[in-house]
C-alpha positions as CSV (number, residue, x, y, z in Angstrom):
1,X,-3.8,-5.4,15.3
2,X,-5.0,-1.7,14.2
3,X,-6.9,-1.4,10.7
4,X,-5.0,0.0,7.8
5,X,-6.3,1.2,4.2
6,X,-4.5,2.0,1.1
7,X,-3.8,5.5,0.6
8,X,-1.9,4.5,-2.9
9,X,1.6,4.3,-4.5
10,X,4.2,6.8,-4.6
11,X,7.9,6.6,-5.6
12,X,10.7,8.0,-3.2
13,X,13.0,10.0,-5.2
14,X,15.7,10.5,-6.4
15,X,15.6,6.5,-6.2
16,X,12.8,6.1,-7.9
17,X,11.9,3.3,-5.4
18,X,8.0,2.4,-5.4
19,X,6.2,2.7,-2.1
20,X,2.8,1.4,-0.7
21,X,1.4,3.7,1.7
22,X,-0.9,2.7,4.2
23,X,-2.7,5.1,7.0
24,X,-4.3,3.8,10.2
25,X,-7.8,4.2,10.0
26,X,-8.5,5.3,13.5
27,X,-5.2,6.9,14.0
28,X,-2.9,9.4,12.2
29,X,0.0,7.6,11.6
30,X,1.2,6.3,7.7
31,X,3.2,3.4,7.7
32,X,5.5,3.5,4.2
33,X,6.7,0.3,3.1
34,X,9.1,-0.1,0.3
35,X,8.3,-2.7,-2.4
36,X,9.1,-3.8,-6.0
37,X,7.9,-2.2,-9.5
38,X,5.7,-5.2,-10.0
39,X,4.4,-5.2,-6.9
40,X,3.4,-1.2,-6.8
41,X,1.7,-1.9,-10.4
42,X,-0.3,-4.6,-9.2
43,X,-1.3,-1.9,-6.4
44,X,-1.8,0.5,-8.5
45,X,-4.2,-1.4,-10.9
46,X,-6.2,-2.8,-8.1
47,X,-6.9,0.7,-6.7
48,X,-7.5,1.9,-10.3
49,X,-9.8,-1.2,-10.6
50,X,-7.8,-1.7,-13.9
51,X,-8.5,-4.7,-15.8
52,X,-5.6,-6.2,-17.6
53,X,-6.8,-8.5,-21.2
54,X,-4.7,-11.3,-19.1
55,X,-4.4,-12.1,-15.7
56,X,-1.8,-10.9,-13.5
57,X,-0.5,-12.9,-10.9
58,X,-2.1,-11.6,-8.0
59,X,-5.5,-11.9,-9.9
60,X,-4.9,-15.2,-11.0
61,X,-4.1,-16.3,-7.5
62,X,-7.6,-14.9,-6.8
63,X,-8.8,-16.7,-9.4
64,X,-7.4,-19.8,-8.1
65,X,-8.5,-19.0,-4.4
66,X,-11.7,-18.6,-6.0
67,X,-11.8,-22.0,-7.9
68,X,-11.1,-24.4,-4.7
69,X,-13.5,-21.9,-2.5
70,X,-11.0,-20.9,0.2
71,X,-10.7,-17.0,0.6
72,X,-8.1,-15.2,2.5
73,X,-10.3,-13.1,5.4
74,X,-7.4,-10.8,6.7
75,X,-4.5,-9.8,5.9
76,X,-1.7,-8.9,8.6
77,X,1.3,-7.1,8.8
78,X,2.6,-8.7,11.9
79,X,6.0,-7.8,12.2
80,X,9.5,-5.7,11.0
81,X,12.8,-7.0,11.4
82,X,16.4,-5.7,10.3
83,X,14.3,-2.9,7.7
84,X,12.2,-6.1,6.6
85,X,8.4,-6.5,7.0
86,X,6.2,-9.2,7.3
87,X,2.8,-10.3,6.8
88,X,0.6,-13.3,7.1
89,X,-2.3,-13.8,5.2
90,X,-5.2,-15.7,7.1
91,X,-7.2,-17.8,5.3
92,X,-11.3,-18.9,5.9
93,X,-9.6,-22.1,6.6
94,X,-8.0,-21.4,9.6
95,X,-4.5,-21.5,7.3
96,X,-2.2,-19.0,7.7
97,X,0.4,-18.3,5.0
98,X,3.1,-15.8,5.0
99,X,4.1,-13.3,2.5
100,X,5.2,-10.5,1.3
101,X,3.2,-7.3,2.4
102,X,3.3,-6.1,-0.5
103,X,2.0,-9.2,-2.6
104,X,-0.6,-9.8,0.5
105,X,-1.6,-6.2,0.1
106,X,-2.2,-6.5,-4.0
107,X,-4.0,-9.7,-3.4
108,X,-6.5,-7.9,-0.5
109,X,-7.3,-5.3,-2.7
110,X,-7.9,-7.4,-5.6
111,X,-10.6,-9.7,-2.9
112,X,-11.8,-7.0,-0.6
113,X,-10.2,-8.1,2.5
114,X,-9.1,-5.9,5.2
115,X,-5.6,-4.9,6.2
116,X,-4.0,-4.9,9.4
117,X,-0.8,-3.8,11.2
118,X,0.4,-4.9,14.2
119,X,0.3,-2.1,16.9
120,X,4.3,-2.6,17.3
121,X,5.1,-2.3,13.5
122,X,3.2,1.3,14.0
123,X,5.3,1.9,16.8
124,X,8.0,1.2,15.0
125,X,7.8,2.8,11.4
126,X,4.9,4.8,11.5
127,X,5.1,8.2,10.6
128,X,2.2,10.9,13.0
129,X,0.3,13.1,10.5
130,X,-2.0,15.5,12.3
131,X,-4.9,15.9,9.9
132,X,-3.8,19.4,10.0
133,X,-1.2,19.0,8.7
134,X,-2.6,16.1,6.3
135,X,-4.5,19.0,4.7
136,X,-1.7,20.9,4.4
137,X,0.6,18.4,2.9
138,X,-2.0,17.8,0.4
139,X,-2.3,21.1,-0.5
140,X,1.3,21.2,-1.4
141,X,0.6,17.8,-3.5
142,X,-1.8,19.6,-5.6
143,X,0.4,22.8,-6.4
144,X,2.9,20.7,-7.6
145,X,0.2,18.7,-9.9
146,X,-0.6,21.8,-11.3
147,X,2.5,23.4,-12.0
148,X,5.3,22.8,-15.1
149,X,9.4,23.4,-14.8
150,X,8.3,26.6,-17.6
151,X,7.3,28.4,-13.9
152,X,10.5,28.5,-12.8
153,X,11.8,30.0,-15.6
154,X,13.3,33.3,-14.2
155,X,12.6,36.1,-17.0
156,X,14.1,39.2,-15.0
157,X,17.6,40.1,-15.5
């Protein structure tokens, strides 16, 4: 298993379908996993260290974690199969219980538990970034941050 962090949410367009997007920590491969709106909020929040006035569900199943003392100590991607992935979440118990990445993920950030991938799922669907061209690609991300659909507005004749 190779250590993963959160690089954040983005949405694949012209789908507008919400993606996590995880990077190997020692390596330079992403690994993009689709997931659902709810999912990519509760993401999203825990990144943003966003406090909601009620609990969402991933915080109250912290909460409850919390309550009966267990806490989940890693959180694994372990496999992908037919477009599918997998993950298991392993518990200070010595339980392991499976779930959704993308629910396992929202409830890691939320407990600060490392994330894993299993070397094969990274064989599999992870996508090589050199750094340089990481820098490059984030270059581009920022010119498009900072520019409006008025500069592209062709004023010659």
């Amino acid at each position: 298993m190779l250590e993963v962090s959160v690089v954040g949410v983005r949405v694949e367009l012209p789908n507008n379908q919400p993606i996590v997007l995880l990077k190997e920590v020692d390596g330079d491969r992403y690994l993009p996993i689709w997931i659902g709106a709810v999912e990519a909020t509760a993401i999203a929040f825990a990144q943003q260290q966003i406090v909601t006035a009620r609990p969402m569900t991933h915080d109250l199943m912290k909460d409850l974690l919390d309550a009966v003392t267990v806490t989940v100590t890693q959180v694994q991607i372990t496999h992908l199969a037919e477009g599918v992935f997998y993950a298991t979440m392993v518990l200070d118990t010595g339980a392991e219980v499976s779930a959704r990445p993308s629910d396992a993920i929202a409830l890691a950030m939320r407990m600060g538990v490392s994330i894993v991938a299993a070397e094969a799922v990274l064989d599999e669907a992870g996508i090589p970034i050199a750094d340089e061209q990481e820098s490059e690609v984030e270059k581009f991300r920022e010119f498009l941050d900072q520019i409006s659909p008025d500069d592209f507005n062709n004023t010659a004749s």
